[in-house]
C-alpha positions as CSV (number, residue, x, y, z in Angstrom):
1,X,202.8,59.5,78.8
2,X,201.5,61.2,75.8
3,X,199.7,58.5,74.8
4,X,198.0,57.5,77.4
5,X,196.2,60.8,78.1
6,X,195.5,60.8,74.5
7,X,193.9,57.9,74.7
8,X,192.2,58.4,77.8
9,X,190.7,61.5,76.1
10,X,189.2,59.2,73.3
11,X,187.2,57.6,75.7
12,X,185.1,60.0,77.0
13,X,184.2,61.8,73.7
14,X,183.5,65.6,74.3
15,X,180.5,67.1,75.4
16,X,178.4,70.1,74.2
17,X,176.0,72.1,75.4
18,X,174.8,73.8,72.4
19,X,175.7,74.3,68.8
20,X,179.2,75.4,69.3
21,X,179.8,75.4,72.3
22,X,181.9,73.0,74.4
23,X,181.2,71.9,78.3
24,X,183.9,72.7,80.1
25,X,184.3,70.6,84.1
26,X,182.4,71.7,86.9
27,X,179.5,73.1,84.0
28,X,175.8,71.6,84.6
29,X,174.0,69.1,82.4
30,X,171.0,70.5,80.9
31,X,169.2,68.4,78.2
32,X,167.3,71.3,77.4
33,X,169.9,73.2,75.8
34,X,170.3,71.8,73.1
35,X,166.3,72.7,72.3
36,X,165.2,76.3,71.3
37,X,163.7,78.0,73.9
38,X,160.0,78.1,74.3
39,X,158.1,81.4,73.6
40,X,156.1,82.8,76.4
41,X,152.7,83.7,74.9
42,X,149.6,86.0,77.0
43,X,147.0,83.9,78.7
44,X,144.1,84.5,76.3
45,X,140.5,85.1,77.9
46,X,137.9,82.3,78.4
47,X,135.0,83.0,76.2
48,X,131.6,81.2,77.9
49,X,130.0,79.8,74.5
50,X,126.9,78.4,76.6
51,X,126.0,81.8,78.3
52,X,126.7,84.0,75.0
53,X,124.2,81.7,73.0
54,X,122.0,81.6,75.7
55,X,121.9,85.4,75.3
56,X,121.4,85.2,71.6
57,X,118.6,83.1,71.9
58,X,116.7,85.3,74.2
59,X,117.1,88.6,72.0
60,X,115.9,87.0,69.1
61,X,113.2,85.5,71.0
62,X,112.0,89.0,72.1
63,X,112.8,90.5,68.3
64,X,110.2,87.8,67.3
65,X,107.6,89.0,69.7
66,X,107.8,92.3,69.2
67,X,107.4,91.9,65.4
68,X,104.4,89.6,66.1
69,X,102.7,92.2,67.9
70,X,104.1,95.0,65.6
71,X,102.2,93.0,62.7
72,X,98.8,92.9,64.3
73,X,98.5,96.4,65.9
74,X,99.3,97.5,62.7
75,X,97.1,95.1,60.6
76,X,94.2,96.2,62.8
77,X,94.7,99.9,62.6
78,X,95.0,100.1,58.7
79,X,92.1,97.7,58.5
80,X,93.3,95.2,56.9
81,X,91.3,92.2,58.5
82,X,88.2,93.9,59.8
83,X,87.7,91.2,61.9
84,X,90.6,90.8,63.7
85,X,90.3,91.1,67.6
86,X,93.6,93.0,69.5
87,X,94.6,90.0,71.5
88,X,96.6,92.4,73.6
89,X,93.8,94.6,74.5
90,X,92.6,95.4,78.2
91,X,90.5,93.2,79.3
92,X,88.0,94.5,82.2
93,X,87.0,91.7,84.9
94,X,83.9,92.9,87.1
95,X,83.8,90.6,90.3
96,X,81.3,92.7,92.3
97,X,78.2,90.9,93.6
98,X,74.9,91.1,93.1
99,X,72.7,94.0,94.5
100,X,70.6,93.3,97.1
101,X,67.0,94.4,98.0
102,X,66.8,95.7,101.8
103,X,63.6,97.3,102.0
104,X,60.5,98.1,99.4
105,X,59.0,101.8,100.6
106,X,55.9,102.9,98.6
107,X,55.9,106.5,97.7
108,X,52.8,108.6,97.7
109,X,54.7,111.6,96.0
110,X,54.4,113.5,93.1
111,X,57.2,115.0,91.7
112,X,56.3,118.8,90.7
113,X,59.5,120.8,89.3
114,X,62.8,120.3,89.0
115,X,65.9,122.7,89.4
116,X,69.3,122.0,87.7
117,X,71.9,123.7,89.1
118,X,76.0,124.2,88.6
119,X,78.2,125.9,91.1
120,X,82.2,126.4,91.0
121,X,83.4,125.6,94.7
122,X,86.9,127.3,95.3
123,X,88.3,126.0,99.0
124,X,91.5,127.1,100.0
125,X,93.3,125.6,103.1
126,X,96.9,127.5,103.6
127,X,98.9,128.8,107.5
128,X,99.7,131.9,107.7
129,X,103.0,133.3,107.6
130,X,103.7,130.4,105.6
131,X,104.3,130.5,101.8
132,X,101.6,128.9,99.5
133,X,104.3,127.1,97.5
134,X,105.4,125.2,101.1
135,X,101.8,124.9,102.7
136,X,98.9,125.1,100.8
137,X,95.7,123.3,99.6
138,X,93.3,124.8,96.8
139,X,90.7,123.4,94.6
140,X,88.3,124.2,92.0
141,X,85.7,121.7,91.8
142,X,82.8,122.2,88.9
143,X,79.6,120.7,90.4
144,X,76.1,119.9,88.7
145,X,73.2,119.3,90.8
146,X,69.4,118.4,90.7
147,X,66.5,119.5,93.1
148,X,63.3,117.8,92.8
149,X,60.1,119.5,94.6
150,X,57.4,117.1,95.3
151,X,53.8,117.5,97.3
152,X,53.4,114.3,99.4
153,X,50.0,113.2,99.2
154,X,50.2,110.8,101.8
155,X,49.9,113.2,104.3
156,X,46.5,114.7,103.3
157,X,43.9,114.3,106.3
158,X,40.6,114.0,107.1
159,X,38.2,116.7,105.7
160,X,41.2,117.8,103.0
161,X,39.2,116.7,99.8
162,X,35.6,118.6,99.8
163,X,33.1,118.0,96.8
164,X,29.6,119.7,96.0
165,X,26.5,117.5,96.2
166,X,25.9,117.2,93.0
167,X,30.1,116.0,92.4
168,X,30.6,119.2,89.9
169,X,32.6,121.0,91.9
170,X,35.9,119.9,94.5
171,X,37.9,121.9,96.5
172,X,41.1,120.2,98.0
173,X,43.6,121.3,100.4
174,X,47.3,120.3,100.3
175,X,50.5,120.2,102.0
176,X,53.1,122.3,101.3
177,X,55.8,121.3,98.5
178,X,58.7,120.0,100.0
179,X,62.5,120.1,98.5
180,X,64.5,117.0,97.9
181,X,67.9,116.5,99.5
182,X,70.3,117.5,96.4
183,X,71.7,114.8,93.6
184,X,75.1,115.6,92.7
185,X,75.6,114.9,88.5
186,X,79.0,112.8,88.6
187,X,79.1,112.8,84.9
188,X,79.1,115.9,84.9
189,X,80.9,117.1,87.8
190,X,85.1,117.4,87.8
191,X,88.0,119.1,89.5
192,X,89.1,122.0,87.4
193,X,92.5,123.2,89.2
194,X,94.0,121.4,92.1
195,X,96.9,123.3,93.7
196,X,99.2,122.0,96.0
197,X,102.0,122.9,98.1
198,X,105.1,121.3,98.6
199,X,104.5,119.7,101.8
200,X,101.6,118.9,100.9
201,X,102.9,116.9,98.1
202,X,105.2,115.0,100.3
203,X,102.4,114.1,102.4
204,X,100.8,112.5,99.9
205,X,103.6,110.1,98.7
206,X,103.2,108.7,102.1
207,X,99.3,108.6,103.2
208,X,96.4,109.0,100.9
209,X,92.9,110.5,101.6
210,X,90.1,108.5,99.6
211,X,87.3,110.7,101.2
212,X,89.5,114.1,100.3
213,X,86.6,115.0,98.5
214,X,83.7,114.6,100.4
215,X,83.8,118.3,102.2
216,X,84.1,119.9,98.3
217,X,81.0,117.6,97.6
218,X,79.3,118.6,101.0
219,X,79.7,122.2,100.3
220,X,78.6,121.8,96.8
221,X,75.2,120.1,97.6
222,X,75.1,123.0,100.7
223,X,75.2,125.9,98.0
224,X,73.0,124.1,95.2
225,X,70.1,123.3,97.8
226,X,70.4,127.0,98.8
227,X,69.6,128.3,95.3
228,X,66.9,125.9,94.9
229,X,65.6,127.6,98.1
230,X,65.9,130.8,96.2
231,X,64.5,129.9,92.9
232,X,60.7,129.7,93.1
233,X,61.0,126.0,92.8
234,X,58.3,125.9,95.5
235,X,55.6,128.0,93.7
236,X,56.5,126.8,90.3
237,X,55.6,122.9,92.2
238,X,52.4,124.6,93.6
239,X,51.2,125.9,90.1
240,X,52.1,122.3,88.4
241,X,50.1,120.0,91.3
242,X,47.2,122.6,90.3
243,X,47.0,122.1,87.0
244,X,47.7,118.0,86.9
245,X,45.1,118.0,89.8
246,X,42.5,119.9,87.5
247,X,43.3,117.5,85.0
248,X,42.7,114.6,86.3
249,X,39.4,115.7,87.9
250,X,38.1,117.3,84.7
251,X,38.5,114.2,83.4
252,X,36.1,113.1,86.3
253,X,33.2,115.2,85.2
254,X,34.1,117.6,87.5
255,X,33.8,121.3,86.5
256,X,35.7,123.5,89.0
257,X,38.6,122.2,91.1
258,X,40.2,124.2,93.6
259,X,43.5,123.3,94.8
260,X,44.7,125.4,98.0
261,X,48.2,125.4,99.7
262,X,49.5,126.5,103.1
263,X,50.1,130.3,102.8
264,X,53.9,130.6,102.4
C-alpha cells in the first residue's frame, strides 16, 4: 500500500508557485507568479512638439523684426546713411477733390486799413446748486482776428467826381468806409484751459460735438468787430483813400484834389 501511493506521488511531480514555496490542493494556478511583479510608474505628461515649435518660430520671427527696425531707426538718427528714407514713417494720403469755381464777382473796393486784433474769450456753462467738479463747462479760448475797412467805389453816383474847366483842379465825393465781417487767424488762435466736470466727461465718452466750438468762435468774431468799431479804423480808411486818391490824380496833372466823406 506504501508503494503504490509512493508511486502514484511520482507521477504528478510537485507544483510551486514561487521560489520556495509549494502549491498546496484547492490553491489557484497563476503563471504570473513565478514573474517579479511589475512596477507601477506615474503617467508622464504629453508634451505637443508641433505647437511648442510653432511658438518658437514665431518669437524669433518677431525678435528679427524688431531688430530690423531697431537697426534703421537708429542708423537714420545717428546719420549714418544720409540718405536713407524711414520706411516706417507716416505716410499722409490726401483724397479730397478738386476745388471748384461757383461764381466770379468783380470787386470795385479798395481796401484802406486794417485792424489786427486778439481777445481772450472765457465762457462758463455750470447749474446752480450744483458743484463745478459734477456739472460744469469752462473755456479759455485765445483768438486773433483781422478787420479790413474798405471804401466801395462802385457805388459812387452821378455828379460825385467834379473837375474845373481847365482839369487842374477835382473835387470828389465818396461813400462812407465800410467794415469787413471779421477773419478769425486759426494759426494763431488755440484753446488755453478747458475745464470740465464730471458729468460732463461722461457725456462725452458717449456723444461728441464737432461744432462745440463755433459759439467760442462766434463770440470771438462779436468782440473783435466791436473793437474795430472802436478803433478809428473808419477815419484812419478815410485819411488813406485821400491820400492814394491825391496820388493818383497828381499823377494826372491835376493840382488840387479834394476828397469828401459823409459826415460821420
Amino acid at each position: 500500500m506504501a508503494d503504490s501511493e509512493e508511486s502514484k506521488t511520482s507521477e504528478y511531480p510537485e507544483v510551486t508557485s514561487g521560489p520556495g514555496k509549494s502549491l498546496e490542493i484547492g490553491d489557484r494556478l497563476d503563471p504570473r507568479d513565478d514573474r517579479e511583479p511589475r512596477k507601477t510608474e506615474p503617467p508622464q505628461p504629453v508634451i505637443l512638439k508641433q505647437g511648442g515649435g510653432a511658438m518658437r518660430g514665431l518669437f524669433w520671427l518677431v525678435a528679427a523684426i524688431g531688430l530690423v527696425v531697431a537697426l534703421v531707426l537708429g542708423a537714420k538718427t545717428i546719420g549714418l546713411f544720409p540718405g536713407l528714407k524711414n520706411p516706417f514713417a507716416q505716410e499722409q494720403t490726401d483724397r479730397s477733390g478738386p476745388a471748384l469755381l461757383k461764381s466770379v464777382q468783380d470787386l470795385n473796393q479798395f481796401v484802406a486799413a486794417e485792424g489786427n486784433f486778439q481777445v481772450i474769450v472765457d465762457v462758463q456753462k455750470d447749474r446752480k446748486y450744483i458743484p463745478d467738479f459734477l456739472l460744469n463747462e469752462r473755456i479759455l479760448f485765445v483768438a486773433a482776428g483781422s478787420v479790413e475797412v474798405y471804401v466801395d467805389f462802385s457805388s459812387i453816383g452821378q455828379g460825385a467826381v467834379k473837375e474845373s474847366e481847365d482839369r487842374r483842379t477835382a473835387e470828389i465825393t465818396l461813400p462812407a468806409p465800410q467794415l469787413r465781417p471779421v477773419r478769425i487767424d486759426n494759426d494763431h488762435s488755440y484753446v488755453y484751459q478747458e475745464e470740465r466736470g464730471v458729468f460732463n466727461r461722461i457725456g462725452d465718452a458717449f456723444s461728441s460735438d464737432p461744432n462745440r466750438l463755433q459759439e467760442v468762435y462766434k463770440l470771438a468774431e462779436q468782440k473783435i468787430g466791436d473793437a474795430a468799431k472802436d478803433a478809428g479804423l473808419q477815419k484812419r480808411a478815410e485819411d488813406n483813400t485821400r491820400k492814394m486818391l491825391q496820388q493818383f490824380l497828381g499823377a494826372l496833372g491835376y493840382t488840387s484834389v479834394t476828397v469828401n466823406f459823409p459826415a460821420g
